[in-house]
FIRO-886686 format. One line per 5 residues: their letters; for each residue x, y, z of C-alpha. Coordinates in Angstrom, 1 decimal. Layout:
BEGIN
a) X/Y/Z | ...
END
This chain:
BEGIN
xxxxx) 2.8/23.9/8.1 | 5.9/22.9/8.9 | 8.6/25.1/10.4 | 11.2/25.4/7.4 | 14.1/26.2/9.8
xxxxx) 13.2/23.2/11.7 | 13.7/21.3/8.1 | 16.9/23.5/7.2 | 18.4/22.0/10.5 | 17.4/19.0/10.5
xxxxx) 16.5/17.4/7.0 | 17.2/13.8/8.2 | 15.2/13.9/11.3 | 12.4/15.9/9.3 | 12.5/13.2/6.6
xxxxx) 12.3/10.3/9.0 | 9.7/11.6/10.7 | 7.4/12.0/7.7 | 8.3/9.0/6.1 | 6.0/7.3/9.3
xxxxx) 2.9/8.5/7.5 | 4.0/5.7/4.7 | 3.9/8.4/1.9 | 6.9/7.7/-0.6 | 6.3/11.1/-2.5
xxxxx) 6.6/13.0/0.7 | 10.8/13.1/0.6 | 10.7/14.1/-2.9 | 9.1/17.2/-2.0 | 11.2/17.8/1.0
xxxxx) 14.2/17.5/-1.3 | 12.8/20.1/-3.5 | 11.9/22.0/-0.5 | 15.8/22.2/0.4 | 17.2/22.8/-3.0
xxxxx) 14.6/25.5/-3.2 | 15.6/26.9/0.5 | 19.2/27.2/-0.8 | 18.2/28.3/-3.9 | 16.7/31.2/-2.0
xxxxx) 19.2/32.3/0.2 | 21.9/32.5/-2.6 | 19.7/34.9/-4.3 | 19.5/37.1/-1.0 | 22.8/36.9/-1.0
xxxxx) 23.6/38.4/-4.7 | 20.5/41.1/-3.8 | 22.2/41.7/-0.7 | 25.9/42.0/-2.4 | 24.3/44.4/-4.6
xxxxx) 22.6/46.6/-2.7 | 25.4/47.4/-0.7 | 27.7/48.1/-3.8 | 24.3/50.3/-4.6 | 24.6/52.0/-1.4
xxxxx) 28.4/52.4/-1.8 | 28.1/53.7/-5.5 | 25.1/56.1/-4.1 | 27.9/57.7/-2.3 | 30.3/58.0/-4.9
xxxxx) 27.9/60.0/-7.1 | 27.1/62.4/-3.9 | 30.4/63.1/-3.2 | 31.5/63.6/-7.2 | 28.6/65.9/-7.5
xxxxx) 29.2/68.0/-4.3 | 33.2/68.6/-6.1 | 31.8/69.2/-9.5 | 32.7/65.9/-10.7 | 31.5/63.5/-13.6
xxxxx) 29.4/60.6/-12.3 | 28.2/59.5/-16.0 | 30.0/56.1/-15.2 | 28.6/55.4/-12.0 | 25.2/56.3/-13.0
xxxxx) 25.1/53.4/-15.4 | 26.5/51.3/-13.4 | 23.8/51.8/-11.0 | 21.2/51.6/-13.4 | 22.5/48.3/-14.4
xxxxx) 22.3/46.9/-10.8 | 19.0/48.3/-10.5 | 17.8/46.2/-13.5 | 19.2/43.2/-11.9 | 17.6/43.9/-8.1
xxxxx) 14.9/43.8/-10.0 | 15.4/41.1/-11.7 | 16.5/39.1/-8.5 | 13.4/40.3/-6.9 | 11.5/38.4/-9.0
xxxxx) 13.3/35.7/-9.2 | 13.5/35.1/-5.0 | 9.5/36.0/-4.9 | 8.7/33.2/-7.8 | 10.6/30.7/-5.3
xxxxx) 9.0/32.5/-2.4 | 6.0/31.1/-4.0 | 7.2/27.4/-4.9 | 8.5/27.1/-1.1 | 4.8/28.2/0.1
xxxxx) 3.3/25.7/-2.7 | 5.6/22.8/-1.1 | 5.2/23.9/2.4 | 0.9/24.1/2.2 | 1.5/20.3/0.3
xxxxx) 3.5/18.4/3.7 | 1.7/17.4/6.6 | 2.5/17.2/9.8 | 4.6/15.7/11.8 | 3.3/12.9/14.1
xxxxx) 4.3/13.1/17.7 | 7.0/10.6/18.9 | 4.7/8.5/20.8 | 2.2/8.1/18.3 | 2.1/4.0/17.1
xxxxx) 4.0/3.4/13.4 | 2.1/1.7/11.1 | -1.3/2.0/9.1 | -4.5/1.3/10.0 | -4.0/-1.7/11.4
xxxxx) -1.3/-0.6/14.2 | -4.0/1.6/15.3 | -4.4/1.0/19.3 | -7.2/0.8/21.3 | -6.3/2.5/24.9
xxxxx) -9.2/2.4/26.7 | -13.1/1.0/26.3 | -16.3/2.3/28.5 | -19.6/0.6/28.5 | -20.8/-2.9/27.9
xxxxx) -22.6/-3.4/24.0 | -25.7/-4.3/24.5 | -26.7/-8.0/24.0 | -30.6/-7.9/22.7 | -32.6/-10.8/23.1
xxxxx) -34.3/-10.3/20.1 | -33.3/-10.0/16.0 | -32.1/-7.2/15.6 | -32.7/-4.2/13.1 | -30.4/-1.7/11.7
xxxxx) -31.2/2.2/12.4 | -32.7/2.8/8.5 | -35.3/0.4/9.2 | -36.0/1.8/12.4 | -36.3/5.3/11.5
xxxxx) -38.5/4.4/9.3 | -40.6/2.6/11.3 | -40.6/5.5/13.9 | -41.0/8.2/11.0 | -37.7/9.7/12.4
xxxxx) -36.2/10.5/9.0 | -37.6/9.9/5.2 | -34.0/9.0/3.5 | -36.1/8.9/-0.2 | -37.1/12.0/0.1
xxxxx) -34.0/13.4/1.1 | -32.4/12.2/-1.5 | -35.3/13.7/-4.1 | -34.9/17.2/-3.0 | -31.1/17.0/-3.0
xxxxx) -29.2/14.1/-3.5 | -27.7/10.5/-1.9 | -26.6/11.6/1.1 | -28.1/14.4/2.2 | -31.0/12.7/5.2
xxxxx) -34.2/14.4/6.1 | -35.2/14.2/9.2 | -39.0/14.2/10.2 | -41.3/14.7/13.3 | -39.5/13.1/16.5
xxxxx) -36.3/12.7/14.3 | -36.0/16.5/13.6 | -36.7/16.6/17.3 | -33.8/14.6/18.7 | -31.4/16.4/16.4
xxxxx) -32.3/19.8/18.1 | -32.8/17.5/21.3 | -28.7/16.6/20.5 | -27.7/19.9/19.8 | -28.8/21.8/23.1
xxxxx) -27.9/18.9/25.4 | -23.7/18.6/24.1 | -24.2/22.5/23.5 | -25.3/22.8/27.3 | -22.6/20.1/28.8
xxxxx) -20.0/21.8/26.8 | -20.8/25.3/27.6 | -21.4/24.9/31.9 | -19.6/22.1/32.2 | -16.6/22.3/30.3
xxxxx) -15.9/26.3/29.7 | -16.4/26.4/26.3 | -17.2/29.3/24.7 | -20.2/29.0/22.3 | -19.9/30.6/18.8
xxxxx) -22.5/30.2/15.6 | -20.0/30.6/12.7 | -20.7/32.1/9.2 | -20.9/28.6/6.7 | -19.5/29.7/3.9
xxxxx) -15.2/29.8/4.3 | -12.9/31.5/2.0 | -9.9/29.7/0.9 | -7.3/31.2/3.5 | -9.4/29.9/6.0
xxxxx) -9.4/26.5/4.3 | -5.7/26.8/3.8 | -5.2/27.7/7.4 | -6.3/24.5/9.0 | -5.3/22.3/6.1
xxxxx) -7.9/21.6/4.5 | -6.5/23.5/1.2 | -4.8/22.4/-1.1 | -4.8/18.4/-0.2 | -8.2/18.0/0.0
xxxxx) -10.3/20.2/-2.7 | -11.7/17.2/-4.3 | -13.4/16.7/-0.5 | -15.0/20.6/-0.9 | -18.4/22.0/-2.0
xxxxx) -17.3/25.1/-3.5 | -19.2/28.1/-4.6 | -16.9/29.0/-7.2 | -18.5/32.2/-8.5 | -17.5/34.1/-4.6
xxxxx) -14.8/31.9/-4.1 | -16.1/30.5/-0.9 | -16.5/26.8/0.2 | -19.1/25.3/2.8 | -17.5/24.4/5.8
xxxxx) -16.2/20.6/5.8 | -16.4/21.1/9.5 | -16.8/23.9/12.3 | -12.7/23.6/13.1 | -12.5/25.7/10.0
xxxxx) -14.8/28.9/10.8 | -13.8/28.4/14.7 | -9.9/28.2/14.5 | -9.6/31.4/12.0 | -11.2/33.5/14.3
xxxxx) -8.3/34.1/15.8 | -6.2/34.0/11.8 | -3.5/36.2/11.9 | -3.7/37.7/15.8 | -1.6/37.8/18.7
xxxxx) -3.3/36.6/21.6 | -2.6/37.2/25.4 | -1.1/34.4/27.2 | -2.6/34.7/30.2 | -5.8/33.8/28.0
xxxxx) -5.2/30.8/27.5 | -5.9/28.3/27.1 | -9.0/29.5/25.3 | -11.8/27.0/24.1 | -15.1/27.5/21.7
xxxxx) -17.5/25.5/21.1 | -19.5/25.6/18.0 | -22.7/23.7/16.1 | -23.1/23.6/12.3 | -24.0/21.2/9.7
xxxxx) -20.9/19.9/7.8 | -20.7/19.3/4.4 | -18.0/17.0/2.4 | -17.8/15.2/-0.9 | -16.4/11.8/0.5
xxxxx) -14.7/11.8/-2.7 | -13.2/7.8/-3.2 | -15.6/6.9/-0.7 | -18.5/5.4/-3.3 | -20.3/2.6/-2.3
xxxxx) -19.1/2.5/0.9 | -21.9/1.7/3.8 | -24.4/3.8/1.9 | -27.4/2.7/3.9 | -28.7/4.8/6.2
xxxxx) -26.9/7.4/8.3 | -23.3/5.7/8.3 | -21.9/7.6/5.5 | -23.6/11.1/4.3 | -23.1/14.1/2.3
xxxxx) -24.5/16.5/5.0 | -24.3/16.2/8.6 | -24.7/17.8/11.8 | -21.9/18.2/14.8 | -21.3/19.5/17.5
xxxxx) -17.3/20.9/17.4 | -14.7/21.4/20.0 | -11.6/23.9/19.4 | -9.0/25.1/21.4 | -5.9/27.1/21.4
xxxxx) -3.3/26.7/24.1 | 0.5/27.3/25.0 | 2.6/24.8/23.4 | 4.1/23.0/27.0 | 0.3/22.6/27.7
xxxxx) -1.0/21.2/24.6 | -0.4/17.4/25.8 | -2.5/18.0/28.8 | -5.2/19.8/27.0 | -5.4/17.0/24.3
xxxxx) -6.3/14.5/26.7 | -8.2/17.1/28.6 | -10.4/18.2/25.5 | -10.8/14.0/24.3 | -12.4/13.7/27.7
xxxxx) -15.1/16.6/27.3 | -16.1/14.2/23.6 | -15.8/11.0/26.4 | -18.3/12.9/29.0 | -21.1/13.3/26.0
xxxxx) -20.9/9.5/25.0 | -21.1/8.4/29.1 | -24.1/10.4/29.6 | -26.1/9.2/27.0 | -25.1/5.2/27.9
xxxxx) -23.2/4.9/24.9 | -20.4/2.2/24.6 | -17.3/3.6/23.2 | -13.9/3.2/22.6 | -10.9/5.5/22.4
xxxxx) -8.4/4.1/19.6 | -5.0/6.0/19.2 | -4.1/6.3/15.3 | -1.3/5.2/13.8 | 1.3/7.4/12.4
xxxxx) 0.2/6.3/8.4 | -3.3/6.7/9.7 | -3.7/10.1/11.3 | -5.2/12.8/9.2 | -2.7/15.8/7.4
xxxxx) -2.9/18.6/9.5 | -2.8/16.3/13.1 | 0.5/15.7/14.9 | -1.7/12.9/17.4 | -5.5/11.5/17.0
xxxxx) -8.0/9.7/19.1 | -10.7/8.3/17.3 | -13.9/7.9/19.9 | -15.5/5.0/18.1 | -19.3/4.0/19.6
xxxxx) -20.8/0.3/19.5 | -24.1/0.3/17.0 | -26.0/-2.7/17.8 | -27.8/-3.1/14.8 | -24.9/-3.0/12.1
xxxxx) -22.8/-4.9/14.6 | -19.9/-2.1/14.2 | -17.7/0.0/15.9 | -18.6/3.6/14.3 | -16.4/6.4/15.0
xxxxx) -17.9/9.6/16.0 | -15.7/11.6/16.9 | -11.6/12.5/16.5 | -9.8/14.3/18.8 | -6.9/15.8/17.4
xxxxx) -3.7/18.3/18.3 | -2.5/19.9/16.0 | 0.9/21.3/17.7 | 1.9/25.0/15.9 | 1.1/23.1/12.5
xxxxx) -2.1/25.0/11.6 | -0.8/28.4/13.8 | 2.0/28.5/11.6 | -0.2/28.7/8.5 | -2.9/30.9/10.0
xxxxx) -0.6/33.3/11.5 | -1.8/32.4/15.3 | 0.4/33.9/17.7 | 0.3/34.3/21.7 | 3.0/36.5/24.0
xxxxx) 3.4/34.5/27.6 | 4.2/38.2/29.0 | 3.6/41.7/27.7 | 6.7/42.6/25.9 | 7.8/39.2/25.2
xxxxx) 8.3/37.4/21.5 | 5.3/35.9/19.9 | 5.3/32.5/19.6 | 2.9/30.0/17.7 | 0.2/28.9/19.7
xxxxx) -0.9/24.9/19.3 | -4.6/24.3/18.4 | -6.8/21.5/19.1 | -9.9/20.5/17.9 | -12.6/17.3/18.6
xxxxx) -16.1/16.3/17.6 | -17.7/16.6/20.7 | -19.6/15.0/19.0 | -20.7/14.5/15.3 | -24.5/13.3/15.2
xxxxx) -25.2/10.8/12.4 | -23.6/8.0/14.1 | -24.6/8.6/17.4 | -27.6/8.8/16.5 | -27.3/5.3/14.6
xxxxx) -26.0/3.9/18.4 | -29.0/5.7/20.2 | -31.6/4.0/17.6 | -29.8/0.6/17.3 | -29.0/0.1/21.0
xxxxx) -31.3/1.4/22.4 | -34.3/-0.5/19.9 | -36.5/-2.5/22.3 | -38.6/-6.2/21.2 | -41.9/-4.0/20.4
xxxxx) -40.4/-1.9/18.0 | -40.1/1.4/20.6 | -36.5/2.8/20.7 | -35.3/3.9/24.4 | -33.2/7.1/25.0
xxxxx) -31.1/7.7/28.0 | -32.3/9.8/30.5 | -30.1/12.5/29.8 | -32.2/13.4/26.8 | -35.6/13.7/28.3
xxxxx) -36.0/17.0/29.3 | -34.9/18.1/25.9 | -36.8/15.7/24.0 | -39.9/15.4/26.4 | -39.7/11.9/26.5
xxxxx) -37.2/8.6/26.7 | -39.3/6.5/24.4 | -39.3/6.5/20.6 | -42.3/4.7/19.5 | -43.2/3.1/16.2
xx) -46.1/4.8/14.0 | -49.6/3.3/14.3
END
């Protein structure tokens, strides 16, 4: 969340700086925030005022009683002001709780250098690869997996729902084949800690990293033990550390983490729902780290190039696109968007977002470091990145890699965890 102090100071500079994410309804609430803030602090005041004329009174009544005095006055006086602590006490906690409500409700605050605009201000800073020009037509990756028996979509959707793929055979193959290759890069190459986080998430968690309360319609809940299945690993990964102090000279600290992921994509109906582009249920591969705050810009760009080193070594052509400000998701203060070319669908398809997150989610899940022993705690920044999510790259692997004959080729960097570099089709 936001820091309120930051908003007490500064309401114009808050307000400007939201109203980038092109939300209209987002200075309403900060204008509640404020009169609730002041609201607040007046009671504190009054409980305050009264508790010392508490304290004073208290006194009174000792000193009548050690000289044999009649305090009957006083007594009912203090009586009366301890009805109206009370009541005050209340009153301050039921604002308590509006200022939370408001506070949980405003996203971040994009980063100064992040482009204004929506969508289309988005900016692409940087492109690797060459897409693929095939000398042949074409086929998307739902008609090739098919034809290589890699995944049975129909069947899929007959056990659970639309959305939900089953993979078969060599398909189920190259998802594990996936896994333990980024898992392996991430882990030796890059420092990452691996975790295997529990699936289920109870609702601080959610609330921790953002996901609660702006996007429950987005959630598979299991409402009867009040737990959720993870949208993505960021949420198991980044609580582990909910509510700690950590040691600066830890830091910065990275896990790495792989999970399926689960999410409604509510509003999203009948968008590309062929094949693997949009799905209910999906593996990825997930990338989270917690740093000091001065070196959260380095380890942004740091962290986006770990997602990079996966797409280079399998040969995939990708771009990195900056997000604009009306563009970049709640909880992120900056976002990359790693998008890969798909041959067959003729798209750019993102497949991973690389995100910083400044003290925004610390803040809310308590995350605290010391940069010496015996210092103040101060909120750490998180990061987190797909590093990277598997439907769509697998979708690039089929579609450019599909040869004349029907046979798909993988990149080298596969084969030993596959057994082979050449998908071909069914007899």
């Amino acid at each position: 969340m936001i820091d309120l102090k930051r908003l007490r100071q500064d309401p114009d500079g808050v307000r400007a700086a939201l109203a980038r994410r092109l939300d209209p309804a987002l200075n309403g609430a900060v204008d509640e925030l404020l009169v609730l803030d002041r609201r607040r602090r007046d009671l504190l005041t009054r409980v305050e005022a009264l508790k010392a004329e508490r304290n004073a009174a208290n006194e009174e009544v000792a000193r009548r009683k050690r000289a044999r005095e009649s305090a009957d006055d006083l007594m009912a006086g203090l009586k009366a002001s301890g009805e109206s602590v009370k009541a005050l006490d209340a009153e301050i906690r039921d604002v308590d709780e509006g200022i939370e409500a408001l506070l949980l409700g405003l996203p971040n605050i994009p980063l100064p250098d992040v482009p204004d605009g929506d969508a289309t201000a988005n900016i692409v800073l940087r492109a690797w690869g060459t897409p693929p020009a095939l000398a042949f037509s074409s086929k998307p990756h739902w008609e090739l997996g098919a034809d290589l028996g890699l995944f049975d979509l129909p069947r899929g959707a007959k056990v659970t729902g639309s959305g939900f793929p089953l993979f078969t055979g060599m398909g189920a193959r190259l998802v594990r084949a996936l896994a333990n290759f980024m898992l392996d890069v991430h882990t030796r190459e890059h420092g990452y800690i691996e975790v295997a986080p529990p699936l289920l998430v109870n609702r601080d968690s959610l609330e921790a990293t953002g996901q609660l309360p702006k996007f429950e319609e987005e959630l598979y809940g299991v409402p009867r033990d009040a737990f959720h299945l993870l949208p993505t690993a960021e949420v198991p990964v980044t609580n582990i550390h909910r509510d700690e102090i950590l040691d600066g000279a830890d830091l910065p600290r990275g896990y790495v983490a792989f999970t399926p992921c689960f999410r409604r994509e509510a509003g999203a109906h009948g968008k590309d729902t062929r094949g693997l582009i949009r799905v209910h249920q999906f593996d990825k591969v997930e990338l989270v780290r917690f740093t000091r705050p001065e070196d959260s810009p380095a380890e942004h760009e740091r962290m986006t190039g770990h997602a990079e080193t996966i797409l280079q070594r399998l040969g995939l052509p990708y771009r990195v696109v900056a997000l604009s400000a009306g563009d970049t998701g709640f909880a992120s203060a900056r976002t990359y968007d790693l998008e890969v070319w798909a041959a067959g669908v003729g798209a750019w398809l993102e497949v991973s977002s690389s995100s910083t997150f400044t003290d925004f989610q610390a803040r809310r899940a308590k995350i605290r470091f010391r940069s010496a022993a015996g210092a103040k705690p101060e909120f750490v920044h998180t990061l987190n990145a797909s590093g990277v999510a598997f439907p769509r790259t697998i979708i690039a692997l089929l579609e450019n890699g599909q040869q004349a004959d029907g046979a798909v080729v993988l990149p080298d960097a596969l084969a030993p965890y596959l057994g082979t570099d050449r998908l071909a089709p069914r007899a």
